[in-house]
C-alpha angles and dihedrals in degrees: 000000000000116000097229113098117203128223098250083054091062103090138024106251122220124199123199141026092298096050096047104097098040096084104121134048101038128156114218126195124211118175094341097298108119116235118196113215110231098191116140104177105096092191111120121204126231121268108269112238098252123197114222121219106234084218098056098040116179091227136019139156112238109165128154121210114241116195142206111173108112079355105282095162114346131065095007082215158347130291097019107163110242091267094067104042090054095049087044086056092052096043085060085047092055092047092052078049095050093045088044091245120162112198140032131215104208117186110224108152097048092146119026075275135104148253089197137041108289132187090201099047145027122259105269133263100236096069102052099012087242114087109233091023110130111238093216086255143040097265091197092055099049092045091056097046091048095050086045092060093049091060105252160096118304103199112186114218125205135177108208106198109022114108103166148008117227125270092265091065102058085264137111102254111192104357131094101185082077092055114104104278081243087055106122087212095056085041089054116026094172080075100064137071128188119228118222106009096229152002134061087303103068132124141170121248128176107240108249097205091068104093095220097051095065087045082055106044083044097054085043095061094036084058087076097033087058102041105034134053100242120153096217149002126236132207112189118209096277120112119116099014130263110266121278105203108297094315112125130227097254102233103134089116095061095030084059094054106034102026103068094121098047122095087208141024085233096063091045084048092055091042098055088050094046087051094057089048091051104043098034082054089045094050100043095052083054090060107041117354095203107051104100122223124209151174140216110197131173110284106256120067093187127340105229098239086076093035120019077216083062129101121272091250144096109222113166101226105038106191085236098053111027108021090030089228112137096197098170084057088059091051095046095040091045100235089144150040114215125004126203111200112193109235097177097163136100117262094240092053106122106204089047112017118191092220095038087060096037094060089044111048079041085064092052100045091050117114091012139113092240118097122216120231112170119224111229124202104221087158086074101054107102094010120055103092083187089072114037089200082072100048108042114014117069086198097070103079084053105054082060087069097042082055092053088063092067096057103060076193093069102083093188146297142278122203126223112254134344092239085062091043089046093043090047091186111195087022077272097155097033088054095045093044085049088053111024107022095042090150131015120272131215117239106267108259125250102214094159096072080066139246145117134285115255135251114248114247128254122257118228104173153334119212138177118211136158095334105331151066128230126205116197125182145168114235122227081226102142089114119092135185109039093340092059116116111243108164148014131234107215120205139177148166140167110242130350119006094195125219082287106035098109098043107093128015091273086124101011106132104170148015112208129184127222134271113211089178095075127041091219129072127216140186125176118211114194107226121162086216136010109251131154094310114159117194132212135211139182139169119247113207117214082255083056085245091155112216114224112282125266116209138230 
């Protein structure tokens, strides 16, 4: 390295409200030599007003779903030893990692069954192909600890009121004698309703109306939420089910005796939906604050032909009317903290269109808590005959996300499902991370569960050995609960950063996650020579509130 030492290298700088008044008295590392910073002026000049490249955005969320139910992700199949599952797991890790996703929705609860040892359900089906057969390790566990280490989001999903998949599909359908004997739906058929009757397309769902089912399903998922480190919890679209012909979900029994204070069935329905949102999202703040809980719905509220305050659109299954899901209640009440509509569909479709419902769940969602993510449907590119952009034209995934710049209430995206991200037919997501994820993102902060900024951590040095650098540091990390560091933010760049050089991911490289075994820090860089390289570090809260940055 060379021994000069340039001006915008003289002091540590310290972005944000937390970093301020450390202006003075920092110590700065190049190359592993140690610089005192003799700086004696303790006035601190105000932030620069720094443009963001949309292309380069601080934070956003990039998640793909991975999902287990009849095995359309993970595992691919039933009766994997251990050792495969878990290489199958890291190689969708490496893919969201390729694609510079964040974040990653793994489906652990398909079936009123588990991905982990639980004391409510049997193991599910999907792991060993026979449902309460033990797998030889805690899937979940080892799921969490594995994202972590990549450096990114673990969200939970759960599916509340699904028990089975129909025959078709290697499950029981509609009968619960073929459910494990620990099943609570084969232990308490009252619980269960059939839908439909008969025929190839029937399933299994717990009746949401029926008081101690929701206490169940809801001490079933809190199960996970107490016992593992995951970041969020997921519910997918499915509560009452989607519409079988005109066939109707047969809860008299329960309406009759729960319902009394109800004018319709409809708005009991919607109540008892509304009750499990609510209380799941309570409980699950008591017992850790920080932990999100989200919600990826279909992706029409109300067509506005039903409510002037719907969507100019005419799907044909609206979350209020048909599944009894009031989604935009759960925005404006606050019940959760991110939702994900699905909006599966081309942005010249006329019934749905993509930028009809991106502009308008954008307008709910403004001047609340709850942060958009918009559900995309990469399983479609290639594939979907109905929309000729997603058959034929690569770009039109990307111009979703074109279209999501011009809405600051869309925090980010997540892909259906990590076959179709892994497949990338057309090129489509290697032409959308070149574009549009030219750099990583952090997850999008959730300031509003509470807790403080954290402190930067303390460099300790920069060296530049064989080939590589290596940047250790000691983390400010004696904060636990929602306070507690959990991960780094890693940034470098040869020269100059600039005031504004660190404030958006322009140059982030990695996010790392910390190791509370060992009191110092690393991370390696790969450079064929040492020239005028700064690095950049912040601390990542478990809410992903980054501290200021300290320098090397």
């Amino acid at each position: 390295m060379p021994d000069t030492r340039p001006g915008w290298l003289s002091r540590r700088r310290v972005l944000g409200a937390a970093g301020a008044a450390a202006a003075g008295g920092a110590t700065l590392w190049t190359a592993g030599v140690a610089m005192a910073d003799t700086t004696t002026d303790h006035h601190v000049d105000p932030e620069p007003e720094c443009s963001v490249d949309p292309a380069h955005p601080a934070e956003q969320f990039r998640a793909s779903w991975i999902a287990g139910v009849v095995n359309i992700d993970w595992p691919s199949t039933t009766g994997l030893d251990a050792e495969t599952q878990q290489a199958e797991y890291l190689r969708w890790l490496d893919d969201a990692r390729d694609f510079r996703l964040n974040a990653v929705i793994t489906q652990i609860r398909p079936t009123a069954d588990a991905f982990w040892p639980s004391p409510h359900e049997p193991w599910s089906r999907w792991l060993t192909g026979e449902q309460g057969g033990d797998p030889g390790y805690d899937p979940l566990e080892f799921a969490v600890k594995a994202t972590h280490d990549a450096g990114m989001d673990f969200h939970a999903w759960f599916n509340p009121y699904r028990v089975s998949m129909p025959t078709s599909s290697g499950d029981v359908g509609g009968d619960p004698s073929q459910l494990h004997e620990s099943h609570p739906a084969r232990q308490n058929p009252d619980w269960v309703v059939a839908y439909p009757k008969t025929g190839a397309a029937t399933r299994l769902y717990y009746n949401p109306g029926i008081p101690e089912v929701r206490e169940h399903v809801i001490e079933a998922m809190l199960h996970a939420v107490e016992n593992y480190d995951i970041d969020a919890v997921h519910f997918d679209d499915y509560f009452y089910p989607y519409p079988s012909g005109t066939e109707d979900f047969d809860d008299d029994e329960a309406y009759a005796q729960y319902g009394g204070d109800f004018a319709t069935k409809a708005d009991w329905r919607r109540d008892n939906t509304d009750q499990l949102i609510q209380e799941f999202n309570r409980r699950v703040k008591q017992i850790k604050p920080w932990v999100r809980f989200g919600v990826s719905p279909f992706g029409v509220w109300r067509n506005i032909a039903d409510d002037p305050e719907g969507s100019d659109t005419r799907a044909g299954a609206p979350t209020y009317d048909v599944l009894f899901a009031d989604t935009r209640k759960w925005i404006r009440e606050g019940w959760i903290d991110y939702i994900a509509p699905q909006i599966y569909w081309a942005m010249s479709l006329e019934v749905a269109s993509y930028s009809v419902l991106a502009k308008w769940w954008s307008e709910v969602c403004e001047g609340t808590d709850c942060q958009l993510i918009l559900g995309e449907a990469t399983y479609k590119v290639n594939v979907d005959e109905a929309s000729p952009e997603w058959k034929n034209d690569p770009r039109e995934l990307l111009n979703h996300l074109t279209l999501c710049r011009e809405y600051p209430n869309i925090s980010g995206n997540a892909y259906f499902s990590a076959n179709s991200v892994r497949d990338d037919q057309l090129n489509a997501m290697t032409l959308l991370r070149d574009e549009h994820y030219r750099t990583p993102a952090l997850v999008p902060a959730s300031p509003h569960l509470g807790g403080n900024q954290p402190k930067p951590p303390k460099v300790s040095s920069l060296t530049w050995s064989d080939g590589r650098y290596v940047l250790e540091w000691r983390p400010h990390n004696r904060r636990k609960g929602i306070d507690e560091v959990t991960r780094y933010a890693i940034y470098t760049v040869d020269g100059d950063p600039g005031d504004c050089g660190f404030g958006d991911g322009t140059h982030l490289v990695a996010v790392v996650p910390h190791d509370s075994d060992v009191p110092v820090q690393r991370f390696t860089w790969e450079a064929a020579e040492s020239d005028d390289r700064v690095f950049a570090i912040k601390s990542l809260s478990r809410t992903w509130q980054a501290s200021g940055e300290s320098l090397a």
